[in-house]
C-alpha positions in Angstrom: 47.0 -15.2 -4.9 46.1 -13.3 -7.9 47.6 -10.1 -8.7 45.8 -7.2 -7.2 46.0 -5.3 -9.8 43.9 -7.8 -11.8 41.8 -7.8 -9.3 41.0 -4.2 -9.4 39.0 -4.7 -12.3 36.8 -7.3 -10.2 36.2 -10.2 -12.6 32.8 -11.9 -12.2 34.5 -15.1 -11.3 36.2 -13.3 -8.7 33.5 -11.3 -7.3 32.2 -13.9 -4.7 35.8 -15.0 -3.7 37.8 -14.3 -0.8 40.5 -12.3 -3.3 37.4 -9.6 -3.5 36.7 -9.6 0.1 40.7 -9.1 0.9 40.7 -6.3 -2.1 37.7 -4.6 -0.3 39.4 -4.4 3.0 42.0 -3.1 1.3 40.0 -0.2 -0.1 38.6 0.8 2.7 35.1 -0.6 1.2 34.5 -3.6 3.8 34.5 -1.7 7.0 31.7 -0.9 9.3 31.3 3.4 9.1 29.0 5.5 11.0 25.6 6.8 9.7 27.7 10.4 9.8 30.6 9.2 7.8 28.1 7.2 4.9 25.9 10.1 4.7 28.5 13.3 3.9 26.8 16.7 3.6 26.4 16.1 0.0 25.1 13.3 0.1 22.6 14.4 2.6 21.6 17.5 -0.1 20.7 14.6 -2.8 18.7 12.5 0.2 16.8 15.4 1.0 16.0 16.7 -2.1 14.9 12.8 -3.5 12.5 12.8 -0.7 11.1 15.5 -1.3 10.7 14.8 -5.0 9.2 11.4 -3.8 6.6 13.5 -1.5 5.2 15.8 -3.9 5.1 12.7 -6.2 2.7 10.5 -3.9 0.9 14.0 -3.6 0.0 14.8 -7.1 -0.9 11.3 -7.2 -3.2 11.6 -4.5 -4.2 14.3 -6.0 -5.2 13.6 -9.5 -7.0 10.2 -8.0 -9.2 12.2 -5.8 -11.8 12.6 -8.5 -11.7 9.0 -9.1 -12.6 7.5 -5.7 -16.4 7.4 -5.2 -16.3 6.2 -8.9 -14.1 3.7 -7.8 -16.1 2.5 -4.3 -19.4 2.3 -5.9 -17.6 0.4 -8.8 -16.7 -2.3 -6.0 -19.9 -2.0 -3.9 -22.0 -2.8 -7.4 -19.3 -5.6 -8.5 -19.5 -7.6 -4.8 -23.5 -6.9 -4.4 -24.2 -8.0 -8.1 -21.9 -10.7 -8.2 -24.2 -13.2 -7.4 -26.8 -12.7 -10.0 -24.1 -13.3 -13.0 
């Protein structure tokens, strides 16, 4: 078995072996964790506050296309009714 300490710097050749695995159990990194214990309070801040950015995102998009719509449906209605005749 390879040195761990080699390991540490996780080769790509070594990245899909079981040396990786083993070095993962060994840093804690390849056990199962509770929602609670993946999600610590700052971590919850920086969820929060990315949702929320995402939310006002999709709303100013919806937003700004709101203008756009009926331009947009009549563009379709006209493109499938007068498809046909081209």
């Amino acid at each position: 078995m390879k040195d761990l300490k080699q390991l540490a710097e996780f080769p790509s050749s070594a990245r899909d072996s079981r040396e990786y695995a083993c070095l993962r159990q060994i840093r804690g990194e390849g056990s199962v964790r509770t929602i609670r214990q993946l999600l610590a309070g700052e971590d919850e801040i920086q969820l929060a506050v990315r949702l929320a950015l995402l939310a006002l995102l999709v709303y100013w998009t919806f937003f700004l296309i709101r203008p756009f719509v009926p331009i947009i449906a009549w563009s379709v209605v006209l493109a499938v009714a007068l498809f046909m005749l081209l």
